[in-house]
C-alpha positions in Angstrom: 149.9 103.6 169.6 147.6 104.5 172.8 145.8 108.2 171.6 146.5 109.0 174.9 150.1 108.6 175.1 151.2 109.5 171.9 151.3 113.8 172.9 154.2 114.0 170.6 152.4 115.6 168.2 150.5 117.9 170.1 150.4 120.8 172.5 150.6 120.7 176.1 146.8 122.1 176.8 145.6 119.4 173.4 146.9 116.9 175.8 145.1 117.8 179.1 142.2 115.8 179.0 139.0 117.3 180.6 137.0 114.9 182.9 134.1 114.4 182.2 131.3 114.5 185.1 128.9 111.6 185.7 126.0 112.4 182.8 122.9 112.6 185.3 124.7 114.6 187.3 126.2 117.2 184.2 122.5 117.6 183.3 121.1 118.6 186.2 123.8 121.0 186.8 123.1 122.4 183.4 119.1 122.6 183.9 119.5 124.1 187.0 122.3 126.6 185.5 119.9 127.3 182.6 117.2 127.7 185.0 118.6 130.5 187.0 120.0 132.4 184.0 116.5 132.6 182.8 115.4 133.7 186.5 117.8 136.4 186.5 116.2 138.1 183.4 113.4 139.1 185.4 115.5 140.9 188.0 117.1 144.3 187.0 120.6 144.5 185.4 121.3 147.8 186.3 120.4 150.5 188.2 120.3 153.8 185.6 118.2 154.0 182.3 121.0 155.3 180.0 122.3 152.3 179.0 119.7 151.3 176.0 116.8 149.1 177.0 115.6 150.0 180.3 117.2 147.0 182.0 115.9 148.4 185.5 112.5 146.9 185.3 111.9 144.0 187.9 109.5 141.3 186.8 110.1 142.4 183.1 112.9 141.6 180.9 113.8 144.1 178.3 115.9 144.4 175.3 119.7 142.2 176.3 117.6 140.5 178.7 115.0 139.1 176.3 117.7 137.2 174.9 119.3 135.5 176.8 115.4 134.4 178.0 115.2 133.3 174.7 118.6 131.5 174.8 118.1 129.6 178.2 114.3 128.7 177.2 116.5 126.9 173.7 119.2 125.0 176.1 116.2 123.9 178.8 114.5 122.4 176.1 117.5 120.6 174.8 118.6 119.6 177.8 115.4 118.2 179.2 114.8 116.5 176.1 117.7 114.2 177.1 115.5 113.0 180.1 113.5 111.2 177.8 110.4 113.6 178.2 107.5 112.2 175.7 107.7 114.8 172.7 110.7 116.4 173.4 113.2 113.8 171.8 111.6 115.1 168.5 113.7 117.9 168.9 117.0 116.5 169.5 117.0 113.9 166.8 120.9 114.2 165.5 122.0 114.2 169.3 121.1 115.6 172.8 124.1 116.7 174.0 125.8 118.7 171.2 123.0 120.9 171.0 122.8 122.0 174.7 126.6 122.6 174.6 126.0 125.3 171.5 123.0 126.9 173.2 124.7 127.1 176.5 127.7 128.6 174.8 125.5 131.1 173.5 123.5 132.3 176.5 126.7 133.0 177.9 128.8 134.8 175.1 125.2 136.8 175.1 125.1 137.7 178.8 129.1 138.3 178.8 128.0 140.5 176.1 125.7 142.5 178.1 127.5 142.6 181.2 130.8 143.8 179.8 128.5 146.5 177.9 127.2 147.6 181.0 130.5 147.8 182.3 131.9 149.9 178.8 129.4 152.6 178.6 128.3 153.6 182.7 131.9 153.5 184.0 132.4 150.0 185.6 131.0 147.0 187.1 129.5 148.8 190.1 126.4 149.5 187.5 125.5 146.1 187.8 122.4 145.4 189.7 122.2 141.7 191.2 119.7 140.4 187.9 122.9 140.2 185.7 125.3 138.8 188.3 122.4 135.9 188.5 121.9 135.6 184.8 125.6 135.5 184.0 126.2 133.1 187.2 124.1 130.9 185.9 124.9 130.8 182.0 128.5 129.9 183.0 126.9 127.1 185.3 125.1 125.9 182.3 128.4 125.6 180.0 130.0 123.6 183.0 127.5 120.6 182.8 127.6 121.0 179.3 130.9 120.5 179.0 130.4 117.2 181.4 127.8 115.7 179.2 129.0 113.3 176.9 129.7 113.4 173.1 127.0 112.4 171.0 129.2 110.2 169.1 132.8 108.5 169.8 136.2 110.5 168.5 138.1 109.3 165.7 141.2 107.0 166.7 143.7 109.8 165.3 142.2 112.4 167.8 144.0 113.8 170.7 142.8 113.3 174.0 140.0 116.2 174.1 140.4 119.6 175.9 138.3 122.7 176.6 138.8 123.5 172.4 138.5 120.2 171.5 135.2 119.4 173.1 133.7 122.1 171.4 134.7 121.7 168.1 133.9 117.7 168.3 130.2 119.3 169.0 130.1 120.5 166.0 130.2 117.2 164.0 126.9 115.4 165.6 125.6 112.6 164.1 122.9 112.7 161.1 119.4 113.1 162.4 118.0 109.6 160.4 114.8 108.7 159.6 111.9 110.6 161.5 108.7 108.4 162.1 106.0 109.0 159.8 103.5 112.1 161.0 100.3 112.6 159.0 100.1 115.1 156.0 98.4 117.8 158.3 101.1 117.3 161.1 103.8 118.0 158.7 102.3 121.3 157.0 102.1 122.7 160.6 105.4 122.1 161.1 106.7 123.4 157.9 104.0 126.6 158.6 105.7 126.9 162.5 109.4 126.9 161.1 108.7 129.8 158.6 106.5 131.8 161.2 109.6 131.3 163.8 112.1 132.3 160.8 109.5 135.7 160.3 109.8 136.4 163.7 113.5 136.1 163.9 114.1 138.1 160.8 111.4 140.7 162.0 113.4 140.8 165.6 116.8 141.7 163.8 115.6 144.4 161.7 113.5 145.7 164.4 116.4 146.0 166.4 116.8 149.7 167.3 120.4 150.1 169.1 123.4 148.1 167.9 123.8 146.9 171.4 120.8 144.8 170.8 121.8 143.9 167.6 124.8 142.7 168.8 123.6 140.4 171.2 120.9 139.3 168.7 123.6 138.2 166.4 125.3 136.1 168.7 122.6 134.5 170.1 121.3 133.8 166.6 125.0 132.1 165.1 125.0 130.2 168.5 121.4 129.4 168.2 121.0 128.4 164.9 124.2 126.2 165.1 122.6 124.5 168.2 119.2 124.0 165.8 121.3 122.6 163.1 123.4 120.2 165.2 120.7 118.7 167.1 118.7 117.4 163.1 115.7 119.9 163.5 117.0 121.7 160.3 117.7 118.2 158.2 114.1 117.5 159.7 113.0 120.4 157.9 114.3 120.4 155.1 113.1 116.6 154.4 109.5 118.1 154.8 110.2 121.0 152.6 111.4 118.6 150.0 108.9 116.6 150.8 105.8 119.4 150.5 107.7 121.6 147.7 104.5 123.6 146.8 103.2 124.0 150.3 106.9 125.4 151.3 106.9 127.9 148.9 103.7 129.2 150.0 104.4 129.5 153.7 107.5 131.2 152.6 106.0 133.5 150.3 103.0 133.9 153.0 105.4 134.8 155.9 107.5 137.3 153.6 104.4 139.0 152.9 103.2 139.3 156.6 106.6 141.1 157.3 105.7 145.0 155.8 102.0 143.8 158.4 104.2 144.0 161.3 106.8 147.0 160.5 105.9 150.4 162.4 109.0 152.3 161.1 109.2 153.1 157.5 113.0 152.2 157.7 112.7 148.9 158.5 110.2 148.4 155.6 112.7 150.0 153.4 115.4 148.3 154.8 113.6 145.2 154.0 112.8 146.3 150.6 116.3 146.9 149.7 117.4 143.0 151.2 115.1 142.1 148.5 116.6 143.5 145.9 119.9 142.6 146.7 118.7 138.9 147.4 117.2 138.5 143.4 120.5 140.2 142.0 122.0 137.5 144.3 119.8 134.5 143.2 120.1 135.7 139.2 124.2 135.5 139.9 123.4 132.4 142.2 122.5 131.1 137.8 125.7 132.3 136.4 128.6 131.3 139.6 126.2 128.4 141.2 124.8 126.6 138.3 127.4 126.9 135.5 130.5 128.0 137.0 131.2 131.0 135.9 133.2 133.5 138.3 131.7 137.0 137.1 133.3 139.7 139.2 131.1 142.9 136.8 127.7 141.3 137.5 126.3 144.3 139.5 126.9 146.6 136.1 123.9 144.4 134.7 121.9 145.8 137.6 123.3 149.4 136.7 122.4 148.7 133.0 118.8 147.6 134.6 118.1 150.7 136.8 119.7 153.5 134.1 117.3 151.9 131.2 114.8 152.2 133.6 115.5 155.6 134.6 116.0 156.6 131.3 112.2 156.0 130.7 110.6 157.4 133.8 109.8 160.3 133.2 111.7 162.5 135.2 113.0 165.9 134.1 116.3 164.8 134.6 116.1 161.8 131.7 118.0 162.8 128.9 115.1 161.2 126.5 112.1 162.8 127.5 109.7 159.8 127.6 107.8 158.2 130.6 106.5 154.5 130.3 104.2 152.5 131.5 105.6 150.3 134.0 105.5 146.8 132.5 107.5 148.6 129.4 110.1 149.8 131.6 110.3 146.1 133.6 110.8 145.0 129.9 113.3 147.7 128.6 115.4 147.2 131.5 115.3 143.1 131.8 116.2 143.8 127.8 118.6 145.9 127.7 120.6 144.2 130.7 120.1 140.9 128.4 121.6 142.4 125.1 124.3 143.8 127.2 124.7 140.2 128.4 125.1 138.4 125.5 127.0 141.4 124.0 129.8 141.2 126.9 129.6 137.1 126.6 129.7 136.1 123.5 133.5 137.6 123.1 134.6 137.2 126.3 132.8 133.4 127.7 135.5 131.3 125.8 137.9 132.1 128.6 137.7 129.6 131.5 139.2 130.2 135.2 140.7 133.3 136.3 140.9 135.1 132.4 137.1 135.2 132.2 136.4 136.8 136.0 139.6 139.4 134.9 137.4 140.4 131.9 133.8 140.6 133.9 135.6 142.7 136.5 137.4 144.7 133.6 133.4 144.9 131.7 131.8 145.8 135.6 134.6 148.7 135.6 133.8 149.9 132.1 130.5 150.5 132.5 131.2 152.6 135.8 133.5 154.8 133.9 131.4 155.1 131.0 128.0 155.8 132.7 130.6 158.4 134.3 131.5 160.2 131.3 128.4 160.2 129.8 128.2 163.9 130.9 127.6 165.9 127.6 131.1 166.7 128.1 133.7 163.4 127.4 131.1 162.1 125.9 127.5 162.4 124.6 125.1 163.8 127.2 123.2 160.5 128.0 123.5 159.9 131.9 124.0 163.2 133.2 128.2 162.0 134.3 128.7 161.6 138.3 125.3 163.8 138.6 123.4 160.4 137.8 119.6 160.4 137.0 117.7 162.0 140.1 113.6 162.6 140.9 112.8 159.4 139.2 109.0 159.5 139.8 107.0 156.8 142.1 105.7 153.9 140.3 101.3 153.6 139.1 100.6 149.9 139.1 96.9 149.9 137.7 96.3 153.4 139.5 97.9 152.6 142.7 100.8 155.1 143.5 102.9 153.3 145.2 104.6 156.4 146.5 101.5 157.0 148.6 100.7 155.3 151.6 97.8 152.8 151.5 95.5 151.8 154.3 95.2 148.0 153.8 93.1 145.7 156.5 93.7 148.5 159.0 97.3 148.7 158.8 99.2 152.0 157.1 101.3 150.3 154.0 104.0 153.3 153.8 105.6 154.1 150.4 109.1 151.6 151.4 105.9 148.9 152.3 104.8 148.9 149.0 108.0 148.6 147.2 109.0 145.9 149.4 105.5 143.7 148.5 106.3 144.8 144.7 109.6 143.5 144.8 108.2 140.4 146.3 106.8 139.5 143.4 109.4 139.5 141.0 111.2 137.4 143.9 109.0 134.9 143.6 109.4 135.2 139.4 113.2 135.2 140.1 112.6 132.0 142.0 110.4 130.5 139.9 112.9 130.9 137.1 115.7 129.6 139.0 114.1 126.5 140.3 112.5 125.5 136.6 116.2 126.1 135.1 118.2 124.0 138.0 115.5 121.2 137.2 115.6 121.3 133.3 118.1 119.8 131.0 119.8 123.0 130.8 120.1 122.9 134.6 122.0 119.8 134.6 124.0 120.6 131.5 125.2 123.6 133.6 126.3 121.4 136.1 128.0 119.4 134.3 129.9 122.1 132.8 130.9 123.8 136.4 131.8 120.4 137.2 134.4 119.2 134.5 133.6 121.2 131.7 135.9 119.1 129.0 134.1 116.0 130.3 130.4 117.8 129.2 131.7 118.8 126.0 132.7 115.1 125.4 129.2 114.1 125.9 128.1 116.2 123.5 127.4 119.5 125.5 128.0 122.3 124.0 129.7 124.5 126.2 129.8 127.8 124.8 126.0 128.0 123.9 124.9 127.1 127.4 127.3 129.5 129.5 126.2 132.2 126.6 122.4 131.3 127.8 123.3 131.1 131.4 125.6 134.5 131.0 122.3 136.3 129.4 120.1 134.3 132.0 121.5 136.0 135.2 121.8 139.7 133.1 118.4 139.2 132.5 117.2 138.8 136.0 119.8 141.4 137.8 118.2 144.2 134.9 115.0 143.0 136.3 115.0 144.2 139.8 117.4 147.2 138.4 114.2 148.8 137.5 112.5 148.4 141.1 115.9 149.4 142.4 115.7 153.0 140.6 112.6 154.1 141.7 113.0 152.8 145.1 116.5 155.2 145.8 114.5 158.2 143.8 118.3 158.4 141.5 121.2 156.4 140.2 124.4 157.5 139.7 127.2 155.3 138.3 129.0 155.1 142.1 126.7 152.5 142.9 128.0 149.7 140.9 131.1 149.4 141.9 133.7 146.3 142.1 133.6 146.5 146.1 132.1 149.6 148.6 131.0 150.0 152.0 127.1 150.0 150.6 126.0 146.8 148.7 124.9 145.9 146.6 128.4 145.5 144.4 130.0 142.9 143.0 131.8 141.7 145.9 129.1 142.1 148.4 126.7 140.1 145.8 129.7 137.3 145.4 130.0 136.7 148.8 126.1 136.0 149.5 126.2 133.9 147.0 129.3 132.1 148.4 127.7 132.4 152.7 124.6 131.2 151.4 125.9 128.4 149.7 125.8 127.7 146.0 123.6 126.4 143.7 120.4 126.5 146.3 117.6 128.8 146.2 117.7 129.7 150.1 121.0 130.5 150.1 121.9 133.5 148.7 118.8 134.8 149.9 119.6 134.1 153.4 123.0 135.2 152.6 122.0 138.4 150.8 119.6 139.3 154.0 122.9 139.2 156.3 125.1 141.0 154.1 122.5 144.0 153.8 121.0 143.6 157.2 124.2 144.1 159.2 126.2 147.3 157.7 122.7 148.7 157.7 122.4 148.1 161.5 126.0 148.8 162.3 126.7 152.0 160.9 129.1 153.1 163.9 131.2 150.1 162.3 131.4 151.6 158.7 135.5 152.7 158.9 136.0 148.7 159.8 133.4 147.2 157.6 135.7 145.4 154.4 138.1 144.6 157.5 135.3 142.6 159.2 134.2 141.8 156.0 137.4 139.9 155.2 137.3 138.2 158.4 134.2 136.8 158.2 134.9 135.1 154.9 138.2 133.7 156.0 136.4 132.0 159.0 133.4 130.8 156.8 136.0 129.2 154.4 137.7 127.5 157.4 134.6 126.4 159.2 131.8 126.2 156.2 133.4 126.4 153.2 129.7 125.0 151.9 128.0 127.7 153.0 125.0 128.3 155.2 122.5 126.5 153.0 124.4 123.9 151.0 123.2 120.5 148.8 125.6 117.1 149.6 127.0 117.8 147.0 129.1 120.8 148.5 129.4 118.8 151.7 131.3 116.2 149.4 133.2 118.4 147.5 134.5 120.1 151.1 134.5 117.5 153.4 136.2 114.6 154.2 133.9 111.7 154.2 134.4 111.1 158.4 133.6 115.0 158.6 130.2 115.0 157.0 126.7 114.9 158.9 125.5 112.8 156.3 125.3 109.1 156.1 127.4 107.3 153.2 125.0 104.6 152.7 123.0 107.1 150.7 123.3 107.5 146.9 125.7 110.6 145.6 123.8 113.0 143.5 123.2 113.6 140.3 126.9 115.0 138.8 129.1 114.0 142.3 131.8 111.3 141.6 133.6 109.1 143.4 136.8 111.2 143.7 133.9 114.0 145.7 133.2 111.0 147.8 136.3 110.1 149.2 137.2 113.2 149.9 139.2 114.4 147.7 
């Protein structure tokens, strides 16, 4: 039957068909709406300078403003690249229409943003100077011819007639990028070197971010924008490179992470960034344990506890129960040790469960240690940890008779005390990384995958099972007792309340599950970049703290609707989630290594 007939099984508005307007014609109307969105961030918004950002400057946008700049300069680009400008179809390579739809959509939920902010905190829309009426004029102008442009590629037979809803969610499912021509060796660098100095800059933007109005509007220009990026094949361009240059990635990623503390002026922002570092290694060493082999562990942030009390323990302050001060690269190793005894110690009992009955026992082992660190007080127990009081004035680290607890002048810039933590807990990053990626490659790697994947298959081939999720188990302990020992010097004290189950401050096993999870599993980037988000935004929006596991829960029902892959994930995950008309990738192209056919069809 007709798709357009048939409404029987669908809603009155899934049945009112939106018109599309002639495509020359769509374009121009969203070029010229783009155009005078952008215009109107050079005019003032309002009138008075108490709403954050000095928005009353003429000729010079500021804070709200500079976004959606930023946002119309993304959908002009997209949306002249569709005229067939020499160079600028490079950018639109998986289709030049979905993209411009996502960008325009997000240079107008930005400047609704402002505008209704505006309204909220002077006392109504009389604050409004003419530069936002202009701006938000024109952003709705732009989603108009948007919506008039046509899909990038044809809806299935099964599919309604599209409306308003429809014609958005279709542009979420562009087609895959394909080949790229072939650029010389030094052409490709630069462009792997541009993409991490844009993803410094953006990074660098959010934490710098000094009202949550503006971090706000950052955010949803940055879902919108990114989304726009990914659907128009710049990111699957990217990440062919990458793959392609694997050394030269990692050194413009490590390169850019170390200009970040080079362009912090605030101390907090450092240490803000500091502290995402730490959480992003705990995240990557339980990425080993829940991405590689499979194994839900719900206690995994009491291995960080175990890492930062050992530590503590041997610093040297006149709190430690011990009385003994090591050199650093003794405590790194007591606390990577004693977090890796404790792992095997907790695993080898407990790892011959499967499912549900081993991540009851890891959140049972995560609670124990809590409540035992707890009572550890001289008085239910013996006097170890010092009980709820914790282990406080843990002393600065000496590195080779540099304090970092001293500021350091370094090429003419001031490296504060959070500056050098952050660049010292860089490196074991990159050891973290280093560890991961050797692992995921080796025959361990792939016997790990084959035991997430059908673990009564891998023991048939001669796998054994227990050994590996033992190694694994001790693996991930190992590494999260590792940056447990940056992690106590950096917050001066630890005290067992801040490894618990689930809190409003990560890192804690929930918070530390679900990067893993947003990032997308079994990568290296993702739980980093799903780490960064989890830290970065309670830390920005403190105001939001009562509502924060509320939000919290939100966000991870929508991601396991929309993305249930994650932010970063391998085909793989796209097979596993996806049916095989949903995915962005072509099916001509062999499965990977460990994916079966069931994966394939969709199952």
């Amino acid at each position: 039957m007709d798709k357009t007939t048939d409404t029987a099984k669908v809603s009155p508005a899934e049945a009112t068909p939106i018109v599309p307007l002639p495509q020359a014609l769509a374009r121009g109307v969203t070029v010229a709406g783009s155009a005078v969105a952008l215009v109107g961030t050079f005019l003032a918004w309002t009138w008075t300078e108490d709403f954050p950002g000095n928005l009353t400057v003429t000729g010079y946008p500021g804070g709200l403003q500079v976004l959606t700049l930023f946002g119309s300069l993304l959908t002009l680009l997209f949306a002249l690249s569709g005229y067939g400008i020499r160079g600028l179809g490079w950018l639109t390579p998986g289709g030049k229409n979905s993209p411009v739809l996502l960008a325009s959509l997000g240079v107008f939920a930005t400047t609704g943003y402002a505008i209704g902010a505006i309204t909220q905190e002077l006392g109504g829309l009389v604050n409004l100077e003419p530069g936002a009426w202009v701006s938000g004029i024109g952003a709705l102008v732009a989603v108009i011819g948007a919506l008039g442009l046509p899909v990038d590629q044809p809806y299935d037979a099964g599919d309604p007639t599209p409306n308003l809803w429809g014609r958005i969610r279709h542009s979420l499912t562009a087609p895959d990028p394909g080949r790229a021509e072939e650029l010389p060796s030094w052409a490709e660098i630069l462009i792997i070197a541009a993409g991490f100095g844009i993803g410094l800059y953006v990074f660098t933007y959010g934490i710098a971010t000094e009202y949550s109005e503006l971090f706000i509007g950052f955010l949803i220009i940055a879902a919108f924008g990114f989304t726009a990026v990914t659907r128009a094949g710049l990111l699957k361009r990217l990440s062919a490179l990458t793959a392609k240059h694997r050394n030269v990635t990692l050194g413009a990623a490590f390169a850019a992470a170390i200009c970040f503390p080079f362009t912090q002026t605030n101390d907090q922002f450092a240490l803000i960034g500091a502290n995402i570092l730490i959480f992003a290694t705990v995240a990557l060493g339980l990425n080993v344990v829940v991405g590689l082999a499979g194994l839900l562990d719900l206690g995994y942030v009491a291995f960080l506890g175990v890492g930062a009390y050992a530590a503590a323990l041997v610093s040297g302050s006149p709190s430690s129960t011990i009385g003994v001060q090591f050199p650093f690269w003794a405590a790194v190793l007591t606390g990577a040790g004693a977090s890796l005894i404790f792992g095997v110690v907790i695993g080898a009992p407990t790892l011959r469960l499967r499912g549900d009955y081993l991540a009851i026992v890891t959140l049972g082992f995560g609670e124990i240690f809590r409540i035992t660190m707890n009572n550890l007080n001289g008085n239910s127990g013996p006097d170890v940890t010092n009980g709820s009081n914790g282990i406080p004035q843990i002393p600065d680290l000496e590195i080779f008779g540099f304090n970092l607890g001293v500021p350091h002048n370094v090429l003419g810039h001031e490296l504060t005390r959070s500056a050098n933590y952050y660049l010292l807990m860089l490196v074991f990053t990159a050891v973290v990384v280093m560890v991961f990626r050797r692992s995921a490659e080796s025959r361990i790697g792939r016997a790990w995958v084959a035991i997430r994947e059908d673990e009564t298959a891998a023991t048939a081939m001669g796998i054994n099972g227990f050994r590996l999720k033992l190694l694994a188990f001790a693996l991930g302990a190992s590494l999260a007792g590792l940056a447990g020992t940056v992690q106590a010097h950096v917050s001066y004290s630890v005290t067992p309340e801040q490894y618990q189950f689930a809190g409003s401050v990560p890192p804690n096993s929930a918070f530390l599950l679900a990067a893993v999870i947003l990032g997308g599993m079994g990568t290296i980037s993702g739980p980093l970049i799903g780490a960064a988000l989890l830290y970065l935004i309670p830390a920005k929006l403190q105001f939001m703290a009562e509502y924060q596991l509320l939000l919290f829960g939100i966000a991870l029902m929508l991601l396991m609707r929309f993305r249930p892959e994650g932010l970063v994930a391998d085909r793989r995950k796209q097979l596993e989630f996806h049916e095989t008309g949903q995915l962005d990738v072509p099916e001509d192209k062999p499965l990977p290594e460990g994916a079966t056919g069931v994966a394939k069809a969709g199952a």
